[in-house]
MMTF fields as JSON, N, C-alpha, C and O atoms, coordinates in Angstrom:
{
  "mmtfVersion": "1.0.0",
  "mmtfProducer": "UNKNOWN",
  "numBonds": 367,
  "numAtoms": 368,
  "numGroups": 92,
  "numChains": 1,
  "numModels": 1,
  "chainsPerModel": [1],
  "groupsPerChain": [92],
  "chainIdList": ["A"],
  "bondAtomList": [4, 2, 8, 6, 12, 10, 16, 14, 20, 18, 24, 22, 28, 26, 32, 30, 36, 34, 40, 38, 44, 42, 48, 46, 52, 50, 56, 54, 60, 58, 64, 62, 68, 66, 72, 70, 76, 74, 80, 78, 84, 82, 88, 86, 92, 90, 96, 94, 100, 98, 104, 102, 108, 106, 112, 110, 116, 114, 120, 118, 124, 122, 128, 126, 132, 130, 136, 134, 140, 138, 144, 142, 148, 146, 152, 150, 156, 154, 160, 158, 164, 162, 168, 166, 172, 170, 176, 174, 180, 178, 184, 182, 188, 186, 192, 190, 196, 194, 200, 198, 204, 202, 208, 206, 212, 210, 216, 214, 220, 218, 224, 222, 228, 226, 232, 230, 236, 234, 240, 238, 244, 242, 248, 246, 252, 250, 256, 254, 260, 258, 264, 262, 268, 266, 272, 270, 276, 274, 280, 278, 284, 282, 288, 286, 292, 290, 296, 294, 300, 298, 304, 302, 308, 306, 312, 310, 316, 314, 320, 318, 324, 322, 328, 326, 332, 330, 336, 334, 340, 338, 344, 342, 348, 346, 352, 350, 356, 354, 360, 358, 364, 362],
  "bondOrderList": [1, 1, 1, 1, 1, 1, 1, 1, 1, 1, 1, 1, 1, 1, 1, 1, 1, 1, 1, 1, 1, 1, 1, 1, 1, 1, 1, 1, 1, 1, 1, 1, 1, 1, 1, 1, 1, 1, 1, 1, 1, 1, 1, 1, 1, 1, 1, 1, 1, 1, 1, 1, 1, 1, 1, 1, 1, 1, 1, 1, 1, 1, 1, 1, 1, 1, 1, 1, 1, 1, 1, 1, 1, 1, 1, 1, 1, 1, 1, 1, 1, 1, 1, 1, 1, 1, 1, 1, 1, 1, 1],
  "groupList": [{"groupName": "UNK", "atomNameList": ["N", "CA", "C", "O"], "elementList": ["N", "C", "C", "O"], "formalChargeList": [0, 0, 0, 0], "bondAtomList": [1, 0, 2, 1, 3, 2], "bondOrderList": [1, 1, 2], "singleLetterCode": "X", "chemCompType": "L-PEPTIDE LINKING"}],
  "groupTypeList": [0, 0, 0, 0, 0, 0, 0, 0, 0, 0, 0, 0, 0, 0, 0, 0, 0, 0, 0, 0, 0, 0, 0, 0, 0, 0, 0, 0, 0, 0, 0, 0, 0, 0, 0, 0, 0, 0, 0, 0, 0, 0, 0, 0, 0, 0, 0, 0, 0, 0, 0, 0, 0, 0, 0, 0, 0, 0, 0, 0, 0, 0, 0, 0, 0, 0, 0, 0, 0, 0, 0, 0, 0, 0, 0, 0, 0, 0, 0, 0, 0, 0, 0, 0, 0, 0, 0, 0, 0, 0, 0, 0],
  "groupIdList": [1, 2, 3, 4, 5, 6, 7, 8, 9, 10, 11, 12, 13, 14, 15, 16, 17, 18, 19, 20, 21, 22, 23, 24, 25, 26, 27, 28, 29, 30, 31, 32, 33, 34, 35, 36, 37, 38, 39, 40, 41, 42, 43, 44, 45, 46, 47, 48, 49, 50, 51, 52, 53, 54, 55, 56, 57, 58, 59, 60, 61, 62, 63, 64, 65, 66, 67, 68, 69, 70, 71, 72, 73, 74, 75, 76, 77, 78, 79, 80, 81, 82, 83, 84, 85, 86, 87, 88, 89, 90, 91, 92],
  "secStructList": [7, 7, 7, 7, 7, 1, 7, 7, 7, 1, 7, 7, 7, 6, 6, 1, 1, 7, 7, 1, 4, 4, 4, 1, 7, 7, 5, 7, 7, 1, 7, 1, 7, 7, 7, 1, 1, 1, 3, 3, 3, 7, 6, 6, 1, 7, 3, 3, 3, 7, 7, 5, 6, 6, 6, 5, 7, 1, 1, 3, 3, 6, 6, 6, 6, 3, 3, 6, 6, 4, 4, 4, 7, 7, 2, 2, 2, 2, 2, 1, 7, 6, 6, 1, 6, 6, 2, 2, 2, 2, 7, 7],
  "xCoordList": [-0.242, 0.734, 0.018, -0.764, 0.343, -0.209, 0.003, 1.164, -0.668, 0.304, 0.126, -0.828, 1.31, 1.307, 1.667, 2.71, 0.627, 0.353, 0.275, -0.029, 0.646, 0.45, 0.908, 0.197, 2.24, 2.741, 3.679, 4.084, 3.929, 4.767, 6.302, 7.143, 6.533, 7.661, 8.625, 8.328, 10.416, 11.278, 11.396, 12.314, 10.34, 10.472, 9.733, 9.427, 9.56, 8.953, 9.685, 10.849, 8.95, 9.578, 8.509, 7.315, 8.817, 7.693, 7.12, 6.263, 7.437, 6.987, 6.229, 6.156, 5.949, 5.012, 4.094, 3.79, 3.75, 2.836, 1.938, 2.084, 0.507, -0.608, -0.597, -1.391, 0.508, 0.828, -0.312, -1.246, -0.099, -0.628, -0.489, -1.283, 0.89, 1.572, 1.161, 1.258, 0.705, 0.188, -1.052, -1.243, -1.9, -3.377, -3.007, -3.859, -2.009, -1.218, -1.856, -2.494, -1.556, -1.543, -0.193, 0.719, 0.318, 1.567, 1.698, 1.2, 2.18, 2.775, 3.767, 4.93, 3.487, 5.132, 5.63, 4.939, 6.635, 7.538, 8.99, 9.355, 9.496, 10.316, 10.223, 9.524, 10.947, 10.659, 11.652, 12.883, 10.849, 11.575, 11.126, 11.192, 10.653, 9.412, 8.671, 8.647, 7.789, 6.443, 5.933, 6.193, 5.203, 4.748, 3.312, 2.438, 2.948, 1.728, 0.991, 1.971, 0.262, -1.364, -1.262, -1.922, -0.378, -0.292, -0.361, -0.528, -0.202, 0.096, -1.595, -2.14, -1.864, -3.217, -2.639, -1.617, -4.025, -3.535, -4.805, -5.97, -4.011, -5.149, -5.595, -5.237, -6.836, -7.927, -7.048, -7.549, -5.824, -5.088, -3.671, -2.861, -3.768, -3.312, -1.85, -0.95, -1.488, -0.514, -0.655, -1.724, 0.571, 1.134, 0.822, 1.539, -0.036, 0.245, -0.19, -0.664, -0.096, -0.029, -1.632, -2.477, -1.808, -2.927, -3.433, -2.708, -4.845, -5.756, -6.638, -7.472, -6.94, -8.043, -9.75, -9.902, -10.344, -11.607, -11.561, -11.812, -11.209, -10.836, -9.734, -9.246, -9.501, -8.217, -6.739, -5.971, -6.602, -5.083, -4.486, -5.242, -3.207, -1.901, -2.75, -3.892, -2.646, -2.856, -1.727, -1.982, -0.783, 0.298, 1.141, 2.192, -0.219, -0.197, -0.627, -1.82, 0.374, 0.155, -0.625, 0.025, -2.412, -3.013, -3.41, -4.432, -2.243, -1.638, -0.493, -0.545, 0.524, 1.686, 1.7, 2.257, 0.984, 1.005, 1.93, 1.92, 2.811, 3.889, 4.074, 3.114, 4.792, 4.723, 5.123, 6.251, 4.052, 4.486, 5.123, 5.301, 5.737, 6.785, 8.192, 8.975, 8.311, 9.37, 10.221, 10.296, 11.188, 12.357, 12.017, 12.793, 10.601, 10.582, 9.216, 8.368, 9.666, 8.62, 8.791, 9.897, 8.124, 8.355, 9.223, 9.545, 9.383, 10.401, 10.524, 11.246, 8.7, 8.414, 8.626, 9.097, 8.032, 7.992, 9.78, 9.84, 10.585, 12.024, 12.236, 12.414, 12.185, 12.133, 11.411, 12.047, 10.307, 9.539, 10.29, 10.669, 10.381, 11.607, 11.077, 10.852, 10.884, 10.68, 11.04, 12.199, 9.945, 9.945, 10.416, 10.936, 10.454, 10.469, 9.259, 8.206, 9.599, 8.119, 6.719, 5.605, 6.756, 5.728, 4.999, 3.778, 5.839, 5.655, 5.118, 4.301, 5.62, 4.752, 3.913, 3.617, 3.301, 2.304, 1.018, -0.09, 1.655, 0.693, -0.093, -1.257, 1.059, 0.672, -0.119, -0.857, 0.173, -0.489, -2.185, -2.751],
  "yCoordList": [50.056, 49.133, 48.027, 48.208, 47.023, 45.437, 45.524, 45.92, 45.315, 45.425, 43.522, 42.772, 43.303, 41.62, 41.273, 41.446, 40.755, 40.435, 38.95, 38.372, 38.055, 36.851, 35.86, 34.981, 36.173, 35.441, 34.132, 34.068, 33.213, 32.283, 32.341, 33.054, 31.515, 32.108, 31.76, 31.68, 31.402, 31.528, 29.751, 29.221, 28.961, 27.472, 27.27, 26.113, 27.989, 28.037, 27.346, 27.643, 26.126, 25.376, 25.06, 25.301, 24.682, 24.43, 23.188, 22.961, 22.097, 20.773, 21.228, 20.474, 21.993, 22.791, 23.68, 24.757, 23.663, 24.619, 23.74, 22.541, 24.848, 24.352, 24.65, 24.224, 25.502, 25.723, 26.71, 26.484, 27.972, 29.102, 29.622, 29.853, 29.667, 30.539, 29.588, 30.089, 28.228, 27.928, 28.749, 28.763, 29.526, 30.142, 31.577, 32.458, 31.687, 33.394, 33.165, 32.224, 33.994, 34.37, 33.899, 33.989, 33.492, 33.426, 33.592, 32.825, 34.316, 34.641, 34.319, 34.454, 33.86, 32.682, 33.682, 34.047, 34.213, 35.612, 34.939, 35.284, 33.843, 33.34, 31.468, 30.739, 31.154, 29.551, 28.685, 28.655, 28.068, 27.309, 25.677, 24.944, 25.239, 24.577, 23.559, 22.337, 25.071, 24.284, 23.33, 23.577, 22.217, 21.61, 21.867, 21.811, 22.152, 22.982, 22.278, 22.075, 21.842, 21.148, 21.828, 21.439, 22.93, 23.256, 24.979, 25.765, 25.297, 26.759, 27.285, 27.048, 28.143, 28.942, 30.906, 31.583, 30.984, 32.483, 33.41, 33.161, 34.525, 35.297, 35.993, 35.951, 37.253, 37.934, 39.072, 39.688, 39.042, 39.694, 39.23, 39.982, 37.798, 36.709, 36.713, 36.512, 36.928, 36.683, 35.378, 35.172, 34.194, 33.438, 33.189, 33.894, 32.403, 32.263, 30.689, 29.966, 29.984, 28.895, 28.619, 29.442, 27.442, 27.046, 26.636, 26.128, 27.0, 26.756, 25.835, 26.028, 25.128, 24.412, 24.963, 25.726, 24.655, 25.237, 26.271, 27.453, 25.375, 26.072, 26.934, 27.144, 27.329, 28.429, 28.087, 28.757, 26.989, 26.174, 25.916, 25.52, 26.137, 25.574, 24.516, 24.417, 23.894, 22.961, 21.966, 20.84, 22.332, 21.646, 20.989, 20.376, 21.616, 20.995, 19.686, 19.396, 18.738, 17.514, 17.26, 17.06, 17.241, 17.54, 16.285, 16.035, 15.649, 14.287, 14.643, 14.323, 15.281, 15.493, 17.245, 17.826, 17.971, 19.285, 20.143, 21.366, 19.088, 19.505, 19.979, 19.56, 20.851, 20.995, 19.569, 19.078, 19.116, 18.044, 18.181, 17.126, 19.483, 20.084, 20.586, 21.323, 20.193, 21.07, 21.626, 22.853, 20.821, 21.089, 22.239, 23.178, 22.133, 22.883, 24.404, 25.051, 24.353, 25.389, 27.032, 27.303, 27.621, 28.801, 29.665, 29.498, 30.707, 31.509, 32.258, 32.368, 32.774, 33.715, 32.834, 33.253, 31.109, 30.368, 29.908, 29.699, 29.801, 29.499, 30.819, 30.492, 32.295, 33.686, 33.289, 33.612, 32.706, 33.126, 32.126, 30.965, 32.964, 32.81, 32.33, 33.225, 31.008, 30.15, 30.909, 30.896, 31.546, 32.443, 33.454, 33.992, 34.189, 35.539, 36.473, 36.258, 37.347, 38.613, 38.038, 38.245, 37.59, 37.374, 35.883, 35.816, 34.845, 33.845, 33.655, 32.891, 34.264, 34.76, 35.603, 35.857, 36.278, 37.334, 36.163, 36.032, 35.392, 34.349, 33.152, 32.755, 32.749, 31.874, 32.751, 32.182, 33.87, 34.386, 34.43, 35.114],
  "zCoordList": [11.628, 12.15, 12.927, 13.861, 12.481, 13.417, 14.496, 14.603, 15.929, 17.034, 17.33, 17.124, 17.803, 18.214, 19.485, 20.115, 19.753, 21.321, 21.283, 20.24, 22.834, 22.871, 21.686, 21.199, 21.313, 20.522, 21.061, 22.222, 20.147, 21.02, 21.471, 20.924, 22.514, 22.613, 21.722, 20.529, 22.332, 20.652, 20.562, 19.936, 21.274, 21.131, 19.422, 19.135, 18.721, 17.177, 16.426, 16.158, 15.91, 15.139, 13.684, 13.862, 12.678, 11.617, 11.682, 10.829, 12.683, 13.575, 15.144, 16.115, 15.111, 16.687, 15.332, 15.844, 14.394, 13.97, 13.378, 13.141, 13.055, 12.384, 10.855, 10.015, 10.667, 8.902, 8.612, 7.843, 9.41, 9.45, 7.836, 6.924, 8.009, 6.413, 5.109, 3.989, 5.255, 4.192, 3.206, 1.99, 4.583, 4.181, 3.432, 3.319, 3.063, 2.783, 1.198, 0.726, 0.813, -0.439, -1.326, -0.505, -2.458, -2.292, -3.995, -4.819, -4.163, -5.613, -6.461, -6.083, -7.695, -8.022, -8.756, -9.708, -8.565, -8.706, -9.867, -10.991, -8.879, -9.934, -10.042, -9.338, -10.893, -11.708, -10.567, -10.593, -9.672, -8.954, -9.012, -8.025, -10.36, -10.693, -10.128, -9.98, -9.751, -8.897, -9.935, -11.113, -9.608, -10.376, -10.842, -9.977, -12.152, -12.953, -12.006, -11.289, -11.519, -10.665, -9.365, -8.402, -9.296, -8.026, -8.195, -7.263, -9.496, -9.978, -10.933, -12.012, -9.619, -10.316, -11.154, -11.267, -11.49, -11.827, -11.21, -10.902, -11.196, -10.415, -11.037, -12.214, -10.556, -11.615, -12.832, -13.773, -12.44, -12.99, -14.094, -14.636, -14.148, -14.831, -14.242, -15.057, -12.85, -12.695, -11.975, -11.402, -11.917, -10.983, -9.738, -9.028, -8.978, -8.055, -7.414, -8.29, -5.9, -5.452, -5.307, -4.955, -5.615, -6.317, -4.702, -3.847, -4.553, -3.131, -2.865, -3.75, -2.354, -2.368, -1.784, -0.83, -2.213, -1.485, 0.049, 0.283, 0.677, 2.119, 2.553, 3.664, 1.507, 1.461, 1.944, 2.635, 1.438, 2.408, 0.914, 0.027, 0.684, 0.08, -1.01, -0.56, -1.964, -2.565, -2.144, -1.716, -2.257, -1.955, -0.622, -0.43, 0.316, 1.84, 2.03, 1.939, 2.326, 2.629, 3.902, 4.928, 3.965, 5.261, 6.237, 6.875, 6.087, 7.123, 8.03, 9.217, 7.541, 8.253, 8.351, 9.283, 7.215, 7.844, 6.808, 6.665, 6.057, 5.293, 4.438, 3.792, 3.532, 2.315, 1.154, 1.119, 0.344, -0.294, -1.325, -1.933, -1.978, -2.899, -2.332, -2.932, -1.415, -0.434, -1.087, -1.022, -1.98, -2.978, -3.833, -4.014, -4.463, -5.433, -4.92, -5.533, -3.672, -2.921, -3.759, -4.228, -3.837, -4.441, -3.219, -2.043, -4.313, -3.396, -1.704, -0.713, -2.546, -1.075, 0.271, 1.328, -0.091, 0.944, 1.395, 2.606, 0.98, 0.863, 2.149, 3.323, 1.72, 1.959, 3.428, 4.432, 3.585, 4.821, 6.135, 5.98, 7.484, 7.875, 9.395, 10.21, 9.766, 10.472, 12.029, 12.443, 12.808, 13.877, 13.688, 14.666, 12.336, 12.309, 12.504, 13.105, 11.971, 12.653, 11.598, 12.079, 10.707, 9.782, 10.519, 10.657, 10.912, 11.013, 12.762, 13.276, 13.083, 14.458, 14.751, 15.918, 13.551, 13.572, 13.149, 13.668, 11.998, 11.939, 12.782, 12.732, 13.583, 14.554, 16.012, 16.816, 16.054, 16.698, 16.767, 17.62]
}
């Protein structure tokens, strides 16, 4: 079990972050269409969000911080829940 210490408080907004959850892993599970230049596959030929060298989002706009697909973000990211337990384990 993770234990989480020194997390922020409930002022968590996705405009106060460094886009922690961009560095995740993220698996394209269902067709929300990402756009192909952004969609890698892994050693196991499944789906997933394409990385850049430094292990960040391909699809992180690294001026504003943002996702530059927003509309067509895959699911898990839609799913991941802006100061919930995942998203504050990260910023932690």
């Amino acid at each position: 079990m993770i234990e989480v210490t020194n997390l922020p408080g409930n002022d968590v907004t996705c405009a106060t972050c460094r886009a922690n959850c961009c560095r995740l892993e993220v698996m394209l599970i269902t067709d929300t269409g990402v756009p192909e230049k952004y969609v890698a596959f892994d050693q196991w030929g499944g789906m997933t969000m394409a990385r850049l060298d430094d292990g960040w989002c391909a699809a992180l706009d690294r001026h504003t911080m943002l996702c530059s697909i927003y509309d067509k973000r895959p699911f898990i990211c839609r799913e991941f829940e802006m100061g919930g337990y995942e998203c504050l384990v990260e910023r932690g």
